[in-house]
N, C-alpha and C positions, 0 to 999 in steps of 0.2 A: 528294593521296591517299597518297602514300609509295612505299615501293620494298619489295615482297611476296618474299621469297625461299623458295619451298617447294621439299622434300625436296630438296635439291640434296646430291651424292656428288661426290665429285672424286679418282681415285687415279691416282698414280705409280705405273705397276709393283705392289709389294705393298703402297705404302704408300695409306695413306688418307688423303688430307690432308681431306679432309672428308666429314663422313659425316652423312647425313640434316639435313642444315639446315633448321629452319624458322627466318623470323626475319623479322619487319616493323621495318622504317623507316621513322616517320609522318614528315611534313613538318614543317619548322621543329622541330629540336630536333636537341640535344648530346650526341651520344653518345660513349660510350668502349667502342673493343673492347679488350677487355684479354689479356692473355696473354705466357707466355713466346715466347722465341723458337723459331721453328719450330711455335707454337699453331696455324697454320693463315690468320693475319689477313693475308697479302699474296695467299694464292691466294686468300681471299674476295674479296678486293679487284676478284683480277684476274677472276672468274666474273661478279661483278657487271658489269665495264664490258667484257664477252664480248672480252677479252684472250686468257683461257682458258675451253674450250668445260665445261660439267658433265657429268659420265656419267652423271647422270640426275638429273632435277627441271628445276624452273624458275625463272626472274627475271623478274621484273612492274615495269613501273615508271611509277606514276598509272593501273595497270589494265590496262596496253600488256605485251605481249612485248618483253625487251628483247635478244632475240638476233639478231644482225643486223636491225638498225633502228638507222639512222642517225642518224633524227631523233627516237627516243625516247633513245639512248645519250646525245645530242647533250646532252641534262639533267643529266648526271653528268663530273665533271672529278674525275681522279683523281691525288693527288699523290704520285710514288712517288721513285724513284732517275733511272731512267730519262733518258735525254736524248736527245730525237726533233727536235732542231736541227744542220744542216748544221757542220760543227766550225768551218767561217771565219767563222760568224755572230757578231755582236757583240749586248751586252746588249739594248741599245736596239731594234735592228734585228726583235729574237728579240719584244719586247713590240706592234712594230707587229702583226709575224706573228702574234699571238697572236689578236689583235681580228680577223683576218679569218675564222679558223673558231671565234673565237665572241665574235659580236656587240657583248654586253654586255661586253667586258671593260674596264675604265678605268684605261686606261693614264697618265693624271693620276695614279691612285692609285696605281699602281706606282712612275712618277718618286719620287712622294713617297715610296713607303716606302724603294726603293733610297738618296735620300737619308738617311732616318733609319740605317739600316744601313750604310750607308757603303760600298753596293757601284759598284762603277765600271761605267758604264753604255758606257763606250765599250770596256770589254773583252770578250774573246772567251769565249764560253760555255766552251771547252774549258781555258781559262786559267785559269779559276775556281780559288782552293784547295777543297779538300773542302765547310769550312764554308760560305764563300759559294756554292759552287753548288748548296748546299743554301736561302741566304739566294735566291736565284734563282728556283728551286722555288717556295719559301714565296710569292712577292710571286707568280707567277703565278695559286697556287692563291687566293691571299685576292680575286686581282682580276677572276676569268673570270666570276664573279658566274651560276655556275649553282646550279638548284635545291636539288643532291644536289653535297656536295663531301667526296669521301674523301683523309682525309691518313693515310700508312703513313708512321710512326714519323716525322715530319714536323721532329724537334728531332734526329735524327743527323748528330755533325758541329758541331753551334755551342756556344757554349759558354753562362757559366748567366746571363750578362744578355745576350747572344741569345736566347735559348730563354727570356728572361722578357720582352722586348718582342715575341717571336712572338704569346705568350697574351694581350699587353695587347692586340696587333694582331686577332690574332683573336674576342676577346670583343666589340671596337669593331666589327668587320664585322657581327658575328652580332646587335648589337644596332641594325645602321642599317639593315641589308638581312637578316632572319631567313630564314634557308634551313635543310637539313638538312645538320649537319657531321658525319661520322664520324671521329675520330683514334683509330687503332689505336695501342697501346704498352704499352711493357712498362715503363714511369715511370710507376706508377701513382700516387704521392705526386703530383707535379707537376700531373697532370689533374684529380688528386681536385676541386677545388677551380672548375672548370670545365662537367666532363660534366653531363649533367641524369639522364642514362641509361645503366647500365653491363651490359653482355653481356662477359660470362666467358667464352673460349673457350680449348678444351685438345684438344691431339691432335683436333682437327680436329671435335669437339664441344662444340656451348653447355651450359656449364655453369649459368649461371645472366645470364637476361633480366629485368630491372629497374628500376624510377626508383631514382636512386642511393638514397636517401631512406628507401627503402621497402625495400632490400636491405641496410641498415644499422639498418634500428628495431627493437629488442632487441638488438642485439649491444655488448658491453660485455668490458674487459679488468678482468677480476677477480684483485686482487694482495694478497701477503701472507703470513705463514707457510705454511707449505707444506699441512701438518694441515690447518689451519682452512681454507683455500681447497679441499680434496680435502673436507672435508664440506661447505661451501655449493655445491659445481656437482654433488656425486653426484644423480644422478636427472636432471638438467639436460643441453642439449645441446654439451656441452663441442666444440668444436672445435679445440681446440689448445692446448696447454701449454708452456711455456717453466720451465726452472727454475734457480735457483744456489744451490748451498749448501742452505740449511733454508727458502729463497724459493721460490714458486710463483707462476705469472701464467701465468690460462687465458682465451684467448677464448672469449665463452660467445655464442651464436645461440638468439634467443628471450626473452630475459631482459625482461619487464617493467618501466620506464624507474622506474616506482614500489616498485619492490622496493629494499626497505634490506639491505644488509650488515652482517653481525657488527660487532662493534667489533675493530679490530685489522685490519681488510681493506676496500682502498682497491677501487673502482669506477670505470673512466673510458671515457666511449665510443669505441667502437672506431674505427678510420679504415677509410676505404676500402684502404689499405694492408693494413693489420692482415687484414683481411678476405681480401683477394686470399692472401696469404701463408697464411694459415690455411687457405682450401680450397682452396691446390695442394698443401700440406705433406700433406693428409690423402688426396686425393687418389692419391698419390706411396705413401704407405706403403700403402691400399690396393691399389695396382698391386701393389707386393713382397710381400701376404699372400699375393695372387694368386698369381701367381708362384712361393713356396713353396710353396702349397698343390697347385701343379702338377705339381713337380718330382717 
């Protein structure tokens, strides 16, 4: 069924880290919550796996409440920073413990991937450098093999053929045992290429919920003298312009994949990158119109 998140608020003091979430999680599929840092994507995390309480709304998950419930929580494995292992505990030791509060985990797969990554199984979790106890994390969250599997920024810390056997590692899991994987992050080039479904979150509200797919068709990076690009998007919904010199390149939202260009101005589909960038850039300077317009 998914994991139902309605109207959910969460604030520190004055601030809002979230504010009116709605937001479904259907079963088996890829999501990416995107955002910068401080968007709000670790306190969802932790609302969802009632780490932290909401100040108002609620978490469903397969149709169940999931606050204080044990054995509904018990479907969601959440991969953060955190380290909730005794500091004398040793690798190996940490993966037996792992399987005893939750079932399914396969610790064969683990061995394995600790082999592939090269982490040492007879040492101690707190001896870990940065990366590898981030390499630690990873192999637990790919192995507890629950329904719902949240990873918060899950590539801080490794480097880029680490963090590129992570995604080989987890596209293999999600295609031998399909669950629901959330990775939040703010690499949003890196995931492009992964998510199925991308949720925009800023200051603690969804900006935009979507099949990647479907929040990408029309959008297009229109380049070229500067003139002639300032007449082909006027009327159009420009979303961001970049310029140098007598060059212009606008992302344009909406733009029909069968529309031709002048001659003289190139046309290339936008990235999920392009995208994220464009509507926090626009975002941001609507905040400061505000803002002025306050003063």
């Amino acid at each position: 069924m998914g994991i139902e998140i309605s109207k959910v608020t969460k604030r520190f003091g004055s601030t809002c880290a979230l504010q009116a979430v709605d937001l479904e999680l259907k079963e088996q599929g890829l999501y990416g919550l995107l955002g910068n840092n401080g968007a709000g994507k670790t306190t969802f995390f932790n609302v969802i796996t009632n780490r932290l309480y909401p100040d108002s709304g609620s978490v469903r998950v397969d149709g169940a409440e999931a606050a204080d419930r044990d054995d509904v929580l018990g479907k969601i494995y959440m991969m953060g920073e955190e380290n909730y292992y005794p500091e004398d505990m040793k690798v190996r030791k940490a993966f037996e413990v792992t399987g005893l509060f939750y079932p399914d985990f396969n610790k064969a797969r683990a061995l394995e991937l600790a082999k592939q990554f090269g982490l040492d199984t007879k040492k101690k979790i707190t001896k870990l450098s940065t990366g590898y106890a981030s390499i630690f994390r990873m192999i637990l969250a790919l192995c507890v093999n629950t329904p719902y599997l949240l990873l918060d920024e899950p590539v801080l810390g490794l480097d880029a053929r680490h963090r590129d056997m992570f995604y080989k590692a987890l596209i293999e899991k999600y295609a031998e045992e399909p669950c629901t994987i959330v990775i939040s992050t703010h690499l949003i080039q890196e995931v492009a290429h992964i998510i199925e479904h991308a949720v925009v979150i800023r200051d603690g509200t969804i900006m935009k919920d979507a099949p990647t797919e479907a929040l990408l068709d029309g959008c297009w990076n229109i380049s070229g003298p500067r003139d002639k690009v300032a007449d082909f998007v006027r009327g159009k919904n420009a979303v961001k312009e970049s310029t140098m010199g007598g060059l212009s390149s606008v992302l344009v939202d909406g733009l029909p994949e069968e529309i031709q260009v002048p001659d003289g101005l190139e046309k290339h589909k936008a990235t999920l990158q392009d995208y994220f960038i464009a509507l926090m850039d626009k975002e941001e300077l609507r905040d400061e119109t505000s803002r002025s317009c306050s003063l």
